[in-house]
Backbone bond lengths (Angstrom), bond angles and torsions (degrees), N, CA, C in turn:
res aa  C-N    CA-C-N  psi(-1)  N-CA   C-N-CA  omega(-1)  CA-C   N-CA-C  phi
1 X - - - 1.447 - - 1.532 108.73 -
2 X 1.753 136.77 139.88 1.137 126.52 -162.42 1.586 76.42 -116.86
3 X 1.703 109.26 142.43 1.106 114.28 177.34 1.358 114.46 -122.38
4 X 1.417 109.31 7.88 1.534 123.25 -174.31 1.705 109.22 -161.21
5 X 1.689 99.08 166.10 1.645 104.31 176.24 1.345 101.55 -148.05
6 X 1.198 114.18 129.86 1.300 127.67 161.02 1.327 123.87 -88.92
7 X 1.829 108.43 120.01 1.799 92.92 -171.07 1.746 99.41 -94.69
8 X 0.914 121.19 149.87 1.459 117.28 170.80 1.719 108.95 -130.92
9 X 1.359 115.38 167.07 1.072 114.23 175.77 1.757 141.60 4.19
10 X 1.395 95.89 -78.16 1.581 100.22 -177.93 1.528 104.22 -75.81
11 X 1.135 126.13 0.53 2.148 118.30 -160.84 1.386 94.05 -93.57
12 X 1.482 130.73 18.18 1.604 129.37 178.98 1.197 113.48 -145.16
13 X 1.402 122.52 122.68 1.404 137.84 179.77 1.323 121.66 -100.75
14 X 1.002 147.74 110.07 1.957 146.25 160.42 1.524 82.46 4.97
15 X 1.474 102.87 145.97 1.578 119.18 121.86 1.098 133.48 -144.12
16 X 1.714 99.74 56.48 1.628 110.17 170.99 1.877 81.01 -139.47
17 X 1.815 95.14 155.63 1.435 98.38 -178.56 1.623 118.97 -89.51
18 X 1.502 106.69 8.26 1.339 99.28 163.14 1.749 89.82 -110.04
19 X 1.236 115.65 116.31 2.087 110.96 -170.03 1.960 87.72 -79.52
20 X 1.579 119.51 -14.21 1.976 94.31 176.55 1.349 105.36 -64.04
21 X 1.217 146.20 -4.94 1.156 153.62 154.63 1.549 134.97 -41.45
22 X 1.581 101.89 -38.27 1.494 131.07 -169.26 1.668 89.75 -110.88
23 X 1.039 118.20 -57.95 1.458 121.94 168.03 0.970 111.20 -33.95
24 X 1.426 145.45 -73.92 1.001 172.20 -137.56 1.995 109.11 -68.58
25 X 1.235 102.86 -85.15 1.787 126.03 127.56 1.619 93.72 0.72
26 X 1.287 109.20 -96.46 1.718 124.45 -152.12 1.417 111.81 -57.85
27 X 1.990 121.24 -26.79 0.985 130.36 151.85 1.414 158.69 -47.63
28 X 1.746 91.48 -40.53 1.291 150.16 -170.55 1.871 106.77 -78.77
29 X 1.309 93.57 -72.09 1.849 110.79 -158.98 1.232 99.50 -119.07
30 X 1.335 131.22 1.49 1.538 97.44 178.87 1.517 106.64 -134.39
31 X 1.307 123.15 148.73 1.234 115.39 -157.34 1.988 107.45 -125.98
32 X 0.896 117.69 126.15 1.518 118.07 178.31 1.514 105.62 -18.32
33 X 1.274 133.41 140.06 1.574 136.77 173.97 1.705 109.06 92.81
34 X 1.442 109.37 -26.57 1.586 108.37 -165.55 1.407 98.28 -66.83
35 X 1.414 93.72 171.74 1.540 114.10 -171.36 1.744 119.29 -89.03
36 X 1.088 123.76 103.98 1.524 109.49 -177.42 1.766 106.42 -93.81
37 X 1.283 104.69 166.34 1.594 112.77 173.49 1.516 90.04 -118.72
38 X 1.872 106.56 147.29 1.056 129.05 172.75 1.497 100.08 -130.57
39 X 0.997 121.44 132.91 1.280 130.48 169.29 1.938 117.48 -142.62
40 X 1.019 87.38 125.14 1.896 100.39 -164.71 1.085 116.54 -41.27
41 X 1.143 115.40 136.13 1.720 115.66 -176.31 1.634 101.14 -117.30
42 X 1.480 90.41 93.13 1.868 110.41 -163.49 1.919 107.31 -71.63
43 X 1.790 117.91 6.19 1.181 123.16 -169.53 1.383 102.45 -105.39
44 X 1.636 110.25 -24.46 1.929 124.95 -173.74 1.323 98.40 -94.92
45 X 1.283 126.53 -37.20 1.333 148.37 -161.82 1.483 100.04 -63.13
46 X 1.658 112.73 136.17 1.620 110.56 172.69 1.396 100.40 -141.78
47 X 1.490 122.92 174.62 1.564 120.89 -179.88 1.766 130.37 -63.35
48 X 1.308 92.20 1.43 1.361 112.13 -177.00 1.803 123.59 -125.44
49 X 1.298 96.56 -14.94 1.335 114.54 173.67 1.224 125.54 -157.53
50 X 1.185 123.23 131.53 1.795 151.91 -139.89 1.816 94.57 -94.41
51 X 1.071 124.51 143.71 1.337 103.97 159.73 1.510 92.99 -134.88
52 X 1.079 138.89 -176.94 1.466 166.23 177.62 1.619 151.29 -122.95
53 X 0.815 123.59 75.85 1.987 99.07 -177.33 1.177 116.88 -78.66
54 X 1.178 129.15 114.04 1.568 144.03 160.66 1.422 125.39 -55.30
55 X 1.229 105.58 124.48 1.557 118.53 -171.65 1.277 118.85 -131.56
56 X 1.729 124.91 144.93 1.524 113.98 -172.38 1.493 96.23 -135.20
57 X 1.059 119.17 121.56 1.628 120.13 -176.59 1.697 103.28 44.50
58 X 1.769 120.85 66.22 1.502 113.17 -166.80 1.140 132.21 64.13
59 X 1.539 125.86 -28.34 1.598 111.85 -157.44 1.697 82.93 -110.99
60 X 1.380 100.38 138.82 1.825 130.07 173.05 1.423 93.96 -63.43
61 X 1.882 116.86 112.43 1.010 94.12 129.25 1.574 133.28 -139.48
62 X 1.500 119.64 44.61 0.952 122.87 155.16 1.805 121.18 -162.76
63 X 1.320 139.92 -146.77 1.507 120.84 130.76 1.417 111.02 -147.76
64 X 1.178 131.95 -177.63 1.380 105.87 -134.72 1.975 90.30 -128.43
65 X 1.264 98.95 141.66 1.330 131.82 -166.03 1.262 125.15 -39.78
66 X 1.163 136.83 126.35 1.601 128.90 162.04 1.221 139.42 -9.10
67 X 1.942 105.14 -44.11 1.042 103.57 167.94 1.580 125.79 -88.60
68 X 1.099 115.80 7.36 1.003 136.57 -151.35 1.981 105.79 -104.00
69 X 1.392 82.24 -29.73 1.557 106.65 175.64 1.375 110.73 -98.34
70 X 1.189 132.39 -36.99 1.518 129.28 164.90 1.549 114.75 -54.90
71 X 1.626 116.29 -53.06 1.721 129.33 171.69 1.679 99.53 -48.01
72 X 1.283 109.71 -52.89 1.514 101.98 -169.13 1.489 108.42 -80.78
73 X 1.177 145.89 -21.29 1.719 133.85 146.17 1.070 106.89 -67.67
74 X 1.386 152.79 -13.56 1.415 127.59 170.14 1.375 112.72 -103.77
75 X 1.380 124.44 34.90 1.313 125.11 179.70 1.695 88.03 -138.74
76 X 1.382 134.01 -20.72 1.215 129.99 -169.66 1.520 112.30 -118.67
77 X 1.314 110.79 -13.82 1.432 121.20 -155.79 1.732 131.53 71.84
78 X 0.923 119.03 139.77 1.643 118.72 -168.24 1.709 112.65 -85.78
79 X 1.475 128.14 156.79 0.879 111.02 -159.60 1.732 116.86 -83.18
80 X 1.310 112.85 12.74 1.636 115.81 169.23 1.639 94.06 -79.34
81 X 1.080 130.62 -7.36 1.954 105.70 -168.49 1.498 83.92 -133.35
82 X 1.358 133.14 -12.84 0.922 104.00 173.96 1.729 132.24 -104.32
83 X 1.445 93.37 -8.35 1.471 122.11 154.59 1.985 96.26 65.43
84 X 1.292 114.30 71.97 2.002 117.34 -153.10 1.447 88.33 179.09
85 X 1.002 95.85 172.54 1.825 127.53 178.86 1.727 99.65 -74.43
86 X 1.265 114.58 174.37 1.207 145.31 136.57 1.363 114.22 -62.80
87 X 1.866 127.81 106.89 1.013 119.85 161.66 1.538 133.47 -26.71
């Protein structure tokens, strides 16, 4: 049973089109250990891959990566075999 996720480096992408923006943010306010919110972004989101928007005390600043979404269906299963939501 996975009872936790660690995001690290590559599992977060910009989502503003200038990303020094998100950078900036991630530099700024958030500090190694803090707590982010992910909450599913059910419009990026497909049956095979999870997507995310990343949040730090409310404010967006990124969502989280491809690969990041492949690791997390192959550790949870995708939603064709697992026939359920997106955590």
């Amino acid at each position: 049973m996975t009872l936790g996720i660690e995001i690290q480096v590559g599992d977060i992408e910009p989502i503003h089109e200038d990303p020094n923006a998100s950078q900036a943010t991630l530099l700024s306010a958030v500090a190694p250990g803090d707590a982010l919110t992910l909450d599913l972004d059910v419009d990026a989101s497909t049956l095979t891959l999870p997507v995310y928007s990343v949040a730090h005390d409310g404010n967006p600043v990124g969502r989280t990566s491809h690969s990041f979404g492949d690791a997390l269906a192959s550790r949870i299963g995708n939603l064709e075999s697992r026939r359920n939501t997106w955590p």
